[in-house]
C-alpha positions in Angstrom: -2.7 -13.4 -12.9 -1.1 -12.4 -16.0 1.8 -9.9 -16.6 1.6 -7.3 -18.4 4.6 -7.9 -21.2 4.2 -3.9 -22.4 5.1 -2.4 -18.7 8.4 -0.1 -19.0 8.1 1.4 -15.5 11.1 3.4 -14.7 13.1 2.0 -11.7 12.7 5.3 -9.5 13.6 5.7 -6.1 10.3 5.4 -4.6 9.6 1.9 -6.9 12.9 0.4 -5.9 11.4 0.4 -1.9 8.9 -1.7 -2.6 11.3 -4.1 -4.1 13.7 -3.8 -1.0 14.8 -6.8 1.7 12.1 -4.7 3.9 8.9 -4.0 3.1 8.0 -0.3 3.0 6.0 1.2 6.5 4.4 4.0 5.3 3.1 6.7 7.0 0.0 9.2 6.1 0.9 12.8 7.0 -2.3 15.3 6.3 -0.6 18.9 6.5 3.3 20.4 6.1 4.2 19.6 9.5 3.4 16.2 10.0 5.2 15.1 6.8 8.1 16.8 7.6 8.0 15.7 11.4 7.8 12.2 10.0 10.7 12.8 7.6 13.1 13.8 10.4 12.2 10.5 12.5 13.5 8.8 9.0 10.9 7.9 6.8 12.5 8.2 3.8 8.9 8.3 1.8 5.5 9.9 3.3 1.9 9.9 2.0 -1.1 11.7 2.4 -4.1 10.9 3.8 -7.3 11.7 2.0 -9.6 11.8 5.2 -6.6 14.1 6.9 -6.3 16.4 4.2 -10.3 16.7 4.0 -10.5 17.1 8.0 -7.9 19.9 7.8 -10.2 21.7 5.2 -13.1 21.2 6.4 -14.3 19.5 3.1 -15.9 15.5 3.0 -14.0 12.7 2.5 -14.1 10.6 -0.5 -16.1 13.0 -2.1 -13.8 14.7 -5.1 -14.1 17.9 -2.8 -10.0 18.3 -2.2 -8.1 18.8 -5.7 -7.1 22.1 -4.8 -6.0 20.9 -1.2 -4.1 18.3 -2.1 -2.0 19.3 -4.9 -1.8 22.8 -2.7 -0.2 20.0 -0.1 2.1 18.3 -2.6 3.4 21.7 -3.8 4.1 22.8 -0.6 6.1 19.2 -0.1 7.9 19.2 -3.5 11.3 20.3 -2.1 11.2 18.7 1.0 13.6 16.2 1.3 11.2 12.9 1.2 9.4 10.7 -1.1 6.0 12.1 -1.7 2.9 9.8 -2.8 -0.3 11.3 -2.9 -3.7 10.0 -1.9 -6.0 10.9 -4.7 -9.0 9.3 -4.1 -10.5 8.4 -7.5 -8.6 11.2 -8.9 -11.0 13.9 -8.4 -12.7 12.9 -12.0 -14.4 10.4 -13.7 -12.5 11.9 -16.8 -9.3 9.9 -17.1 -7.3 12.5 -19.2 -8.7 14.8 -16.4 -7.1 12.4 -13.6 -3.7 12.4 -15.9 -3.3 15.8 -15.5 -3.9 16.2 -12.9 -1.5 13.3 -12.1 1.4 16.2 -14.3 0.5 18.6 -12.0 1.2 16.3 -8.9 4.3 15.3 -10.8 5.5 18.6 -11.3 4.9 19.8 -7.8 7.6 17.2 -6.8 5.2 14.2 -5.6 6.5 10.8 -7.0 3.6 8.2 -6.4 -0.2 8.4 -6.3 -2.7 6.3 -5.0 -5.5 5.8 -6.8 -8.8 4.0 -5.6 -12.0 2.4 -7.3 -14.7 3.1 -4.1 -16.3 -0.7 -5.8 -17.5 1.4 -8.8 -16.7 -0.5 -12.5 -13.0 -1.5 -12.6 -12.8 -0.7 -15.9 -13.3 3.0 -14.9 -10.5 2.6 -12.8 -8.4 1.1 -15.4 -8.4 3.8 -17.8 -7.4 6.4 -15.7 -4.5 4.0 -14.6 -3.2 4.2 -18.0 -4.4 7.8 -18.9 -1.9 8.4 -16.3 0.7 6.3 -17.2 0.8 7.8 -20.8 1.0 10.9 -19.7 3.5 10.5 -16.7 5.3 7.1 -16.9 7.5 7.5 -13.7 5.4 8.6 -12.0 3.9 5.6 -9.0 0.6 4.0 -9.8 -0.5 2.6 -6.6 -3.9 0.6 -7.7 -6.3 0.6 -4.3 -9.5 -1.4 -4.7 -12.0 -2.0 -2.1 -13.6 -5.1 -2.2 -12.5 -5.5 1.3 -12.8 -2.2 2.4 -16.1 -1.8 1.4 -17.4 -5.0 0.4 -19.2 -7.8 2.2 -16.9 -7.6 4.8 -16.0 -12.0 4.0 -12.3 -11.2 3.8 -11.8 -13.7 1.2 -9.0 -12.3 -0.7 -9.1 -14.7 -3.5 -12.8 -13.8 -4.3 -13.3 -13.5 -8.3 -14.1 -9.8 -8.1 -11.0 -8.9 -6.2 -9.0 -10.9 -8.4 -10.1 -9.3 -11.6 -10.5 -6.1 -10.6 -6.5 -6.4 -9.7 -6.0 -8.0 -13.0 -7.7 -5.1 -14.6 -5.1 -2.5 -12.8 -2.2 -4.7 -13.7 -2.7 -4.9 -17.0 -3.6 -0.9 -17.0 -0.3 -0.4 -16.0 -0.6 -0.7 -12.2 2.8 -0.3 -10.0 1.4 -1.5 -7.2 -1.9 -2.7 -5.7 -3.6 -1.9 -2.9 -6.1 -4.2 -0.8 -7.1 -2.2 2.4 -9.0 -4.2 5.2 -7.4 -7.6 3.9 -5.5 -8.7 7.5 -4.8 -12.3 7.5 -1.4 -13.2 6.7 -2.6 -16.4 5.0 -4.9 -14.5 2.7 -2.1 -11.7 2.3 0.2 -14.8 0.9 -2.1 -16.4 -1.1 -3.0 -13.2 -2.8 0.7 -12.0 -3.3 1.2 -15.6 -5.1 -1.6 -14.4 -7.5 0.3 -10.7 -8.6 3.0 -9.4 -10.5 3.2 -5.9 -8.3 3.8 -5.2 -5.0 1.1 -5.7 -2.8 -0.1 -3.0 0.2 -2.0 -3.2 2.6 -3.4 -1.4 5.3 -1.9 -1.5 9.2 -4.6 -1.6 12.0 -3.9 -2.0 15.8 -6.3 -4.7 16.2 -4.6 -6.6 13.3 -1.1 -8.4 12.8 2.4 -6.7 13.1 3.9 -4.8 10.3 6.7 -8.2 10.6 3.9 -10.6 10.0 2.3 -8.7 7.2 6.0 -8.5 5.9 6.5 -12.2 6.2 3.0 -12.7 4.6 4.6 -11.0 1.4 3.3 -7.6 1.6 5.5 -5.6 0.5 3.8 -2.0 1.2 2.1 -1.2 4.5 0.4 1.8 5.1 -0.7 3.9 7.9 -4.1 5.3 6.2 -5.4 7.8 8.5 -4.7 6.4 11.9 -1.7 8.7 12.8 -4.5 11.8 12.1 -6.7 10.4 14.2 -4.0 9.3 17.0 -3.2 12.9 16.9 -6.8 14.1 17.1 -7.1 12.1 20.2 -4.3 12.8 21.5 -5.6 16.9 21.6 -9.2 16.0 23.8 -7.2 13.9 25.6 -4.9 16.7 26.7 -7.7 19.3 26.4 -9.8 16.7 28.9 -7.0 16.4 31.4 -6.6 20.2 31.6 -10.1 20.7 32.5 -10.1 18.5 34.4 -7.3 19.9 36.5 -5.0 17.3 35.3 -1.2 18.1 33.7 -1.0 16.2 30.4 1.2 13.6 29.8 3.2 12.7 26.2 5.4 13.9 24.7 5.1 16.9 22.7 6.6 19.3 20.1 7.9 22.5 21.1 6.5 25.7 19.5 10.1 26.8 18.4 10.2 23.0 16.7 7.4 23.4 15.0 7.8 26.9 13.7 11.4 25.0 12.4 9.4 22.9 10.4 7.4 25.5 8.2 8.6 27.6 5.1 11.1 30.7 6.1 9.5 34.2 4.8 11.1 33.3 1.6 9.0 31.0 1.3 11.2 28.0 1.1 11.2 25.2 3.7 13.6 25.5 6.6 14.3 21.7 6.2 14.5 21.5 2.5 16.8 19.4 0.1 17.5 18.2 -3.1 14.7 16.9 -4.5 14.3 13.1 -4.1 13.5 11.2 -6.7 
């Protein structure tokens, strides 16, 4: 593919883990809790999960219906101390100065990277609000999702012309990294890295490869999308089954008190708060 000679990205900490000996496991929190549950098991940087976010509300998925949710989320995060990227969806507009702020907004609120996604509509709508948002917050991480893959003809070829340009398209945008959810085989995974100039994510499943053979592969971002939501829905009729059933539920299981320890005191600042990471 070819670079894009004009990109000036600021080395910020959130970039600089996607450039480390490791590749980057991240996980998809959906309310305060769950971020800041993962935070204190170590993950230094935490996203959202659109589908999460949406279940929490009540609202649909994929559907522009959570602006107000999310960046209520990322405000609520902005202190805590963790790396915050934000599943946007298609940035809740087909207006890309309308995307870029509210890409200043999430920015403000504390969140450092943003994953934006083109649901197989025209790249070149995705494009522009990759570099509305750029010009308007430069640090600020551009993570580039397209689903030919995910959505697509379901062939898996990752060198396909239409997943190629469409990548192109988001480089040369100004694109930090790209995202190519459903795309599993390490073989594809390499070939395609060999075609970028950003860090490539893609999406863990169970029934796929390990996070080490994606890593090996050359991905260099792996993300948890919503399966730790759903886990954790499961988990819930699982213990709500075995109860009426007569059955003591098994797991492991947060305390009430360390919960409560997670949410904002009555001043309304987290209990777990630092200094902002950036």
């Amino acid at each position: 593919m070819t670079a894009n000679p004009g990109r000036t990205t600021p080395v910020t900490a959130f970039a600089a883990l996607h450039h480390a000996e490791e590749p980057l496991l991240l996980p998809n929190a959906w309310d305060c809790a769950s971020a800041l549950a993962l935070a204190g098991q170590g993950f230094r940087a935490v996203a959202t999960t659109s589908l999460g976010v949406s279940a929490v509300a009540g609202l649909p998925d994929a559907a522009a219906a959570t602006r107000e949710e999310t960046l209520r989320l990322a405000f609520a995060l902005g202190s805590a101390p963790l790396l915050l990227s934000v599943d946007a969806e298609g940035g809740f507009s087909e207006d890309p100065d309308e995307v870029a702020e509210f890409a200043r907004e999430l920015y403000a609120a504390g969140a450092v990277g943003i994953n934006l996604e083109d649901g197989l509509g025209p790249a070149a709508r995705l494009a522009a609000k990759i570099a509305a948002v750029k010009r308007a917050v430069p640090a600020l991480f551009v993570n580039a999702r397209t689903d030919t893959h995910w959505l697509g003809d379901g062939d898996g070829n990752s060198d396909s012309a239409d997943t190629l340009s469409r990548l192109d398209a988001y480089q040369q945008a100004g694109a930090d990294g790209v995202f190519v959810p459903g795309l599993t085989d390490p073989h594809r995974i390499a070939a395609l890295v060999r075609r970028l100039d950003v860090p490539l994510n893609v999406l863990y499943t169970p029934t796929g490869p390990p996070v080490a053979h994606l890593a090996d592969a050359g991905a260099r971002r792996v993300s948890l999308g919503s399966l730790l939501y759903r886990r954790a829905l499961g988990a819930a009729l699982e213990a709500a089954a075995d109860i009426r059933a007569g059955r003591t539920p098994t797991g492991p299981a947060p305390s009430y008190t360390d919960v409560a320890g997670l949410l904002p005191s009555t001043d309304g600042a987290p209990k777990r708060a630092g200094e902002r990471a950036r």
